[in-house]
C-alpha positions as semicolon CSV with decimal commas, in nm:
position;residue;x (nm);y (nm);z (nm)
1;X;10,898;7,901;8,751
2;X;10,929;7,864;9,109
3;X;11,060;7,589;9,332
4;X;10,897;7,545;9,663
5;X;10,963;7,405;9,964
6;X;10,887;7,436;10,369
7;X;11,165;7,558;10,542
8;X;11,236;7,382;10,904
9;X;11,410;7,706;11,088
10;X;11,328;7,609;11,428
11;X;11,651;7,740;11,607
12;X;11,820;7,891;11,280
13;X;11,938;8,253;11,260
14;X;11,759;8,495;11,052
15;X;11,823;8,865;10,951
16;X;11,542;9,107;10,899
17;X;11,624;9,476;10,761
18;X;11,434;9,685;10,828
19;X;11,093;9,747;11,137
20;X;10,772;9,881;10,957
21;X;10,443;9,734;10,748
22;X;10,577;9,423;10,608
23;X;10,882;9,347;10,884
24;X;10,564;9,348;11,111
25;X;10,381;9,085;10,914
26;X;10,652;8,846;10,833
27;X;10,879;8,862;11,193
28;X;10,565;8,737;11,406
29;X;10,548;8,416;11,167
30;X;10,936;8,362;11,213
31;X;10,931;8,398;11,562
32;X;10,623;8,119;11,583
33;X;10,822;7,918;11,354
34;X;11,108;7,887;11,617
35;X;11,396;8,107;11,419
36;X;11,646;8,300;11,592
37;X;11,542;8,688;11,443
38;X;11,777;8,913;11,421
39;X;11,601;9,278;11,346
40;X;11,829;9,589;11,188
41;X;11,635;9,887;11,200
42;X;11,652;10,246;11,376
43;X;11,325;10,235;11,433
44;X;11,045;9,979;11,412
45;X;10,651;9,894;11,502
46;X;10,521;9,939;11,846
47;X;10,445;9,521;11,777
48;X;10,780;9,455;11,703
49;X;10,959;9,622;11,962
50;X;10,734;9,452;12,255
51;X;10,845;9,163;12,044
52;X;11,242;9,245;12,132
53;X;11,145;9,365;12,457
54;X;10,977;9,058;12,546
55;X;11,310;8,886;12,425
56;X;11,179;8,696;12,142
57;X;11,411;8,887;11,836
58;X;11,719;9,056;11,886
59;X;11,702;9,424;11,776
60;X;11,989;9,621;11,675
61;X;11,890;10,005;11,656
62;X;12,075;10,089;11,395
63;X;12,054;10,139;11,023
64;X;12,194;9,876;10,747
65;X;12,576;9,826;10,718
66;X;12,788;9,647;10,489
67;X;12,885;9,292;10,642
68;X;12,539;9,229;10,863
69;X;12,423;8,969;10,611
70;X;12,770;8,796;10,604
71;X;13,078;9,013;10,764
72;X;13,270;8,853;11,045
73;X;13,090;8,950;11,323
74;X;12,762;8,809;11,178
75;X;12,592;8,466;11,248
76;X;12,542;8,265;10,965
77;X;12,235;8,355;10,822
78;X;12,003;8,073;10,701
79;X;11,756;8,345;10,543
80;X;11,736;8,731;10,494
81;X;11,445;8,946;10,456
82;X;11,513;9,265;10,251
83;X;11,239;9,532;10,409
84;X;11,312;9,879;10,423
85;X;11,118;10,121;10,251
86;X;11,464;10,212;10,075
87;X;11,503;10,031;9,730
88;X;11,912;10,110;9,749
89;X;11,916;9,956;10,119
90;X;11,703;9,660;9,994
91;X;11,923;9,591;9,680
92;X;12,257;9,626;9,900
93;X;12,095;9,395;10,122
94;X;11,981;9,087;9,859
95;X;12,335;9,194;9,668
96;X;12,557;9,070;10,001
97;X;12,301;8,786;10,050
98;X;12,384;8,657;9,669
99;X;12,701;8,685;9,739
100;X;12,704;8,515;10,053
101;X;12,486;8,258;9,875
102;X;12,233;8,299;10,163
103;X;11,840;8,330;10,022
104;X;11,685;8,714;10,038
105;X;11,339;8,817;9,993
106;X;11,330;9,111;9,879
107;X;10,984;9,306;10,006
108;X;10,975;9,628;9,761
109;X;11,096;9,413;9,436
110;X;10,999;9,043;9,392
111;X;11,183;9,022;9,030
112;X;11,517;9,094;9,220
113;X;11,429;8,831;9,523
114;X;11,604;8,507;9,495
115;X;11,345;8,372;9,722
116;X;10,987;8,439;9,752
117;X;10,728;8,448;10,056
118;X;10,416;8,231;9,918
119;X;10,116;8,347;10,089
120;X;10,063;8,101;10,342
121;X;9,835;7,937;10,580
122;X;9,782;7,662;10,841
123;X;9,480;7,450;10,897
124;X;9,463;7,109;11,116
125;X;9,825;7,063;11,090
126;X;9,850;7,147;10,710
127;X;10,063;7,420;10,555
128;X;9,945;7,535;10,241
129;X;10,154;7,817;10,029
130;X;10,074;7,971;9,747
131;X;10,266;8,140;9,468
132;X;10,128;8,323;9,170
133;X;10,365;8,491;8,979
134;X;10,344;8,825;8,959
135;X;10,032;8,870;9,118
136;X;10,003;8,853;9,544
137;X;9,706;8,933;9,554
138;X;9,574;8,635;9,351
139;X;9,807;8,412;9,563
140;X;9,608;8,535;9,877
141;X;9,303;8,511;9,752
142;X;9,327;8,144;9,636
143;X;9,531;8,091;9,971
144;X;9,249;8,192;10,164
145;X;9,023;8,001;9,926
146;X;9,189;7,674;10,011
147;X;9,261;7,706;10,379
148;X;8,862;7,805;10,439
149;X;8,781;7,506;10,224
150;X;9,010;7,295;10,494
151;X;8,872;7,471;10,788
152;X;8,475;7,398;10,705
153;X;8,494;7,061;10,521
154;X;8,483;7,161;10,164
155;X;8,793;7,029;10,136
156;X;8,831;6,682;10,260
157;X;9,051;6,705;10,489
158;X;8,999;6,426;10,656
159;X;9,197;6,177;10,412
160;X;9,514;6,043;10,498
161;X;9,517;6,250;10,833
162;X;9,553;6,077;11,189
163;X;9,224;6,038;11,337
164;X;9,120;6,201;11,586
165;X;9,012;6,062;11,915
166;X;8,764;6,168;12,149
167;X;8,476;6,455;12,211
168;X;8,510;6,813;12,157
169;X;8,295;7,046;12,284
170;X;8,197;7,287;12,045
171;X;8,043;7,632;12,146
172;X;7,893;7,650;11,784
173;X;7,781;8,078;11,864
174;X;7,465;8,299;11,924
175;X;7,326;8,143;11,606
176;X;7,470;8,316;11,298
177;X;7,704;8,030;11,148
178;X;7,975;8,273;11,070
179;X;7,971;8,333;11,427
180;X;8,158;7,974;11,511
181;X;8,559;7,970;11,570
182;X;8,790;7,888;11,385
183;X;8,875;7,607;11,588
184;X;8,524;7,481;11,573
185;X;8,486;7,491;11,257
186;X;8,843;7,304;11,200
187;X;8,739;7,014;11,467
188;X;8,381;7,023;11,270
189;X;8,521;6,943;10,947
190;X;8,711;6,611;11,082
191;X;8,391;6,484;11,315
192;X;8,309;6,135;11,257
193;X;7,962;6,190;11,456
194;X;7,819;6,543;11,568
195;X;7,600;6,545;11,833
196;X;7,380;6,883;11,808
197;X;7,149;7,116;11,976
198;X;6,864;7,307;11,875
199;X;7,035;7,656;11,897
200;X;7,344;7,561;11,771
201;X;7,426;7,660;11,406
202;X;7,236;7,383;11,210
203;X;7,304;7,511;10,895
204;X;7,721;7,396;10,882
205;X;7,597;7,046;10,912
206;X;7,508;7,060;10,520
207;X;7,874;7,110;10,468
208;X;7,980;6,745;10,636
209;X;8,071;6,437;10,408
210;X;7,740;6,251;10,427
211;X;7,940;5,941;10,645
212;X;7,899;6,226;10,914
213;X;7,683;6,052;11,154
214;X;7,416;6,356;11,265
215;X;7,262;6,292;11,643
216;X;6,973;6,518;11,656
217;X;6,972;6,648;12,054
218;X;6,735;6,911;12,032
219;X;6,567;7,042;12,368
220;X;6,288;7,215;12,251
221;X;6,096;7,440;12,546
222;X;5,810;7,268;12,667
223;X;5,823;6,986;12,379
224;X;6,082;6,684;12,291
225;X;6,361;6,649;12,400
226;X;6,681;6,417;12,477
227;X;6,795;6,389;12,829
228;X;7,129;6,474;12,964
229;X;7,184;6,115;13,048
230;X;7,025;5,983;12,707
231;X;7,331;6,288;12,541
232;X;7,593;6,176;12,776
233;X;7,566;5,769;12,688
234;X;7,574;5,850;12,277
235;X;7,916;6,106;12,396
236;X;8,054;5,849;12,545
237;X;7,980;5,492;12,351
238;X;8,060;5,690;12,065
239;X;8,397;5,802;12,132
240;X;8,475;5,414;12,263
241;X;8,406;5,304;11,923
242;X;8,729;5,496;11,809
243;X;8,512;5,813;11,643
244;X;8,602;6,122;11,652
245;X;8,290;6,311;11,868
246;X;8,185;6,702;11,838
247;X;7,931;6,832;12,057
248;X;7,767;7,114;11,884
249;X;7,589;7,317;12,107
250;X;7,490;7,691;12,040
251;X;7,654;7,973;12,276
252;X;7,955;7,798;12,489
253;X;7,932;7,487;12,613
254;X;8,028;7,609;12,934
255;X;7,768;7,916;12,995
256;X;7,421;7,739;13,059
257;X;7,501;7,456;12,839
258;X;7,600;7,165;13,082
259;X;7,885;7,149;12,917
260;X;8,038;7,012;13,270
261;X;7,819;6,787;13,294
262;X;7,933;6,610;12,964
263;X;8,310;6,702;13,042
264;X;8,266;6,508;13,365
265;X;8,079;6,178;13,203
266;X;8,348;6,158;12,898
267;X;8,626;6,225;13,208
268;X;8,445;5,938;13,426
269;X;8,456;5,723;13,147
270;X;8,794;5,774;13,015
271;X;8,708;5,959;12,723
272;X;8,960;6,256;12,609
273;X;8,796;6,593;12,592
274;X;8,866;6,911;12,453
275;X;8,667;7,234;12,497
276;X;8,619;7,479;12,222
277;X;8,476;7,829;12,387
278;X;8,187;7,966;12,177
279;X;8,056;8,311;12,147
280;X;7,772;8,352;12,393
281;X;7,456;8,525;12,323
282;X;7,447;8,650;12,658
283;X;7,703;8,857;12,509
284;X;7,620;8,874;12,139
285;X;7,293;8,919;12,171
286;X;7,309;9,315;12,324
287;X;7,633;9,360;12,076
288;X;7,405;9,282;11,755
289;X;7,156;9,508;11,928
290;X;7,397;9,794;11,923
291;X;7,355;9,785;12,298
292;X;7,680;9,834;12,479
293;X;7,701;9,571;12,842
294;X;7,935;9,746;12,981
295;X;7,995;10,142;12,913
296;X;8,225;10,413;13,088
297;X;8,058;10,663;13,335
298;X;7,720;10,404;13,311
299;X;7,820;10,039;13,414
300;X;8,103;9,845;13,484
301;X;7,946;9,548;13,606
302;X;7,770;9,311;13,361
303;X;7,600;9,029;13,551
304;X;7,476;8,724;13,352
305;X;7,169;8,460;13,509
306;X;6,967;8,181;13,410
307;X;6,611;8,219;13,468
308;X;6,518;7,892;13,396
309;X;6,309;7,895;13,711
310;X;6,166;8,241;13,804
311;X;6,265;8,425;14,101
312;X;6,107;8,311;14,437
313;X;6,102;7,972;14,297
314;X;6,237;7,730;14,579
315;X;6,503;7,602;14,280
316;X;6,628;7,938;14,216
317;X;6,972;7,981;14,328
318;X;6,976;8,398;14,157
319;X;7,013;8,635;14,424
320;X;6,742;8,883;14,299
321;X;6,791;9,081;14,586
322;X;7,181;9,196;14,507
323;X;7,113;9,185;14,167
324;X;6,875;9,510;14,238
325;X;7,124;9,658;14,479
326;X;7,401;9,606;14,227
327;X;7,297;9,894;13,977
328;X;7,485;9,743;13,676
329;X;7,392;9,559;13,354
330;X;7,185;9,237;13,421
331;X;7,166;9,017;13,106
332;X;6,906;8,721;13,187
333;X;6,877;8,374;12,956
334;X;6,603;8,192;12,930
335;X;6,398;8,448;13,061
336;X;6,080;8,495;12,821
337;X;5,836;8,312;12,963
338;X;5,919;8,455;13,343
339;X;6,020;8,861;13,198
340;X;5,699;9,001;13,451
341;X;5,828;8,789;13,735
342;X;6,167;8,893;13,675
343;X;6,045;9,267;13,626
344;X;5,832;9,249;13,961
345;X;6,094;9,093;14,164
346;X;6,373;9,369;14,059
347;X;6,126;9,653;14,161
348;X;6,046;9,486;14,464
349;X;6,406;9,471;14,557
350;X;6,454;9,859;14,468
351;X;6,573;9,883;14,140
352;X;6,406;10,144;13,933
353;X;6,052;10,072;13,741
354;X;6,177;10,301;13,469
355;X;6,511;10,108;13,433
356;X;6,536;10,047;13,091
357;X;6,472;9,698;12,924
358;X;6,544;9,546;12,547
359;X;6,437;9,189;12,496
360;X;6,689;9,087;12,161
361;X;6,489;8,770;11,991
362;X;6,681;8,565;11,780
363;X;7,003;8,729;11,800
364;X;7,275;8,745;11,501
365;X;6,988;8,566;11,250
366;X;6,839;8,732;10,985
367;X;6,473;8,732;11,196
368;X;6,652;8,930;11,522
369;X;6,423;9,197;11,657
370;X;6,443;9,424;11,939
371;X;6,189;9,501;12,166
372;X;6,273;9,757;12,484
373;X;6,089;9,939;12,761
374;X;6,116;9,928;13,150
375;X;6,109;9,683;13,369
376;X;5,723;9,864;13,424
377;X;5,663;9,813;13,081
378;X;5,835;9,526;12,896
379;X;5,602;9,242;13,041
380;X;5,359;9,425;12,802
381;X;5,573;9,564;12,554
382;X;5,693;9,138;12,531
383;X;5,380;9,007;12,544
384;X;5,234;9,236;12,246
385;X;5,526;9,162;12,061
386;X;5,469;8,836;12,046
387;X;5,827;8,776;12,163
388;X;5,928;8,374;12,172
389;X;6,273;8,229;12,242
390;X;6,557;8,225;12,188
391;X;6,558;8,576;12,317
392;X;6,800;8,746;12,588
393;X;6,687;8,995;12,828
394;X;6,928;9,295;12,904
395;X;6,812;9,558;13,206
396;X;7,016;9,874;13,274
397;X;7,112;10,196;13,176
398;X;7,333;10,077;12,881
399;X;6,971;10,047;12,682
400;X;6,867;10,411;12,725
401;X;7,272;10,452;12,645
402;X;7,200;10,282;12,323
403;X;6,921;10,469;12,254
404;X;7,101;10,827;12,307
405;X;7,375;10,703;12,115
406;X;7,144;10,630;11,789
407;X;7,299;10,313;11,792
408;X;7,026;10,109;11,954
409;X;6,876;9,816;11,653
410;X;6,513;9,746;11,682
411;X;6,461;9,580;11,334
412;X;6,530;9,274;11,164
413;X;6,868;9,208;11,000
414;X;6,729;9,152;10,705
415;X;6,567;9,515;10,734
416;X;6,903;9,674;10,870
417;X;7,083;9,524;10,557
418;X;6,812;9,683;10,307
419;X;6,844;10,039;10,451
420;X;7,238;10,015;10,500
421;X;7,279;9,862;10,101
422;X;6,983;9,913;9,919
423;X;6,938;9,566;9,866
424;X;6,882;9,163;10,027
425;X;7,153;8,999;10,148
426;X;7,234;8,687;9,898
């Protein structure tokens, strides 16, 4: 039977004997805890001695000697961690800690510990530990069971907690909802109202207590959709009621999502904000292809455009022209519907008509496809693919690069998981 409790060791000295495996996992959590880490090894982790060198632990390069737990010339220890890969050292260790009446783990022989390390984990401000005796791996398991529960919602977390105040802007990802950080997913879980876009990942909102209030702001192409201004007023009265506002957009809020423009009406009015970056499918959407941006010896630049407007357009703002000139990756959003202006206007400009082209539709979702030729051909190749939005255009080298590499996806997901496991995904 264990007792447990949360230690407070913000400014208190610790000992640590011993620099490899496990000294690496539990000195990093110490030293974000506030404690004063005293390391005893001759030799450690390249992580742990950047650690000392960057002044955060104290390392002395030596091996274990009697008296470092409690001798003279020792602070007084608050805690010791036993972990060598030396049972003698370890039980020479937790014997002067006992004696000293100073708590030991002991890494290589829990039975002998008088203190254990519960597998452990932090969500929105709670601290949740987890001891099954005899068994860590069970602990971990059903720690990570509980703290995923906090992070998405499953566990109501939400219940006796301060409220949060305010909008966050949540780059919900290129579409696949395991795609979403951490931190979005935390700030999810505690929304009072969510305020979401088409592309962003719909699919979490299932998750919410159903007092979630769910503001459909979809902006479908050509179709319905709510205005900026109409987005901005329900941001903004919302958060003035006292609720707790996410904006749950797909990508990041910040890349082609106007997520200044709703940073700057919540600012105007007073409202606090907080931006959550999302992964952008400007950059997912080549990665899921297998289709490196950036790659040594072919491109170092990666450039990244809206084509909202197509080139020559009085409105556009792209300069087409360098963009040719530049040689590197160009990665163009919203570019379906204008791909054979966009083509035309590259050639035109000098780039290559047998650069190569993939057009990635619905990247990171089980329907993504891949669809490539040069800028010559893809207007066709697109067209007789039927290819719709969301889809992300990438031009440059790095697509034949792909290609040579065999590491260039053209099929589905749902395809790719068949051939690589025999079976659906569940």
């Amino acid at each position: 039977m264990t007792y447990l409790l949360g230690l407070r060791i913000r400014g208190r000295d610790v000992l640590v004997v011993g620099g490899g495996r496990v000294a690496q996992r539990r000195i990093p959590v110490l030293v974000e805890a506030g404690a004063r880490v005293t390391m005893v090894a001759p030799e450690v982790s390249a992580a742990l001695e950047d650690l000392a060198a960057a002044g955060r632990l104290t390392w002395l390069r030596r091996a274990y000697a009697p008296g470092d737990v409690a001798g003279p010339d020792a602070p007084a220890y608050w805690l010791v961690h036993a972990a060598t890969d030396d049972p003698a050292v370890n039980a020479a260790v937790a014997e002067e800690a006992e004696d000293a009446r100073v708590w030991c783990v002991r890494a290589d022989d829990r039975h002998e510990s008088s203190a254990w390390t519960p597998a452990s984990g932090t969500v929105n401000g709670i601290t949740v530990g987890v001891v099954a005796s005899g068994d860590p791996r069970r602990s971990a398991g059903l720690r990570d069971a509980i703290t995923e529960g906090l992070a998405d919602g499953t566990l109501d977390a939400r219940r006796g907690r301060e409220p949060l105040r305010g909008v966050a802007l949540v780059g919900g990802g290129p579409g696949d909802p395991g795609l979403i950080t951490v931190r979005g997913r935390q700030l999810l879980s505690q929304a009072d109202v969510v305020v979401v876009d088409r592309l962003a990942p719909t699919s979490l909102l299932d998750r919410l207590p159903a007092d979630v209030e769910i503001v459909d702001a979809a902006k479908i192409p050509y179709g319905r959709s709510m205005t900026q201004e109409e987005i901005n007023e329900v941001l903004v009265t919302r958060a003035a009621q006292g609720k707790f506002v996410v904006r749950l957009k797909g990508g990041d809020s910040f890349l082609f999502g106007r997520g200044g423009e709703e940073a700057a009406a919540c600012a105007a009015a007073g409202i606090p904000v907080i931006a959550v970056p999302g992964v952008t499918s400007a950059l997912a959407a080549p990665a899921s292809a297998g289709i490196p941006a950036t790659h040594r010896g072919v491109a170092q630049d990666v450039h990244i455009v809206s084509a909202h407007v197509a080139p020559g357009d009085s409105r556009s703002t792209v300069d087409w022209k360098g963009l040719a000139a530049a040689g590197g990756t160009v990665i163009v959003l919203m570019g379906v519907e204008r791909i054979r202006a966009i083509a035309e206007a590259l050639v035109a400009h000098g780039r290559p008509a047998d650069t190569p082209v993939a057009v990635v539709q619905e990247a990171t979702l089980p329907g993504q496809r891949t669809v490539t030729g040069t800028l010559a051909t893809i207007a066709a190749a697109a067209r007789s693919a039927e290819v719709r939005p969301p889809a992300v255009v990438i031009i440059g080298e790095v697509v034949k690069t792909a290609r040579d590499l065999d590491i260039l996806h053209t099929g589905t997901q749902l395809e790719s998981h068949r051939l690589a496991t025999g079976r659906d995904p569940q």
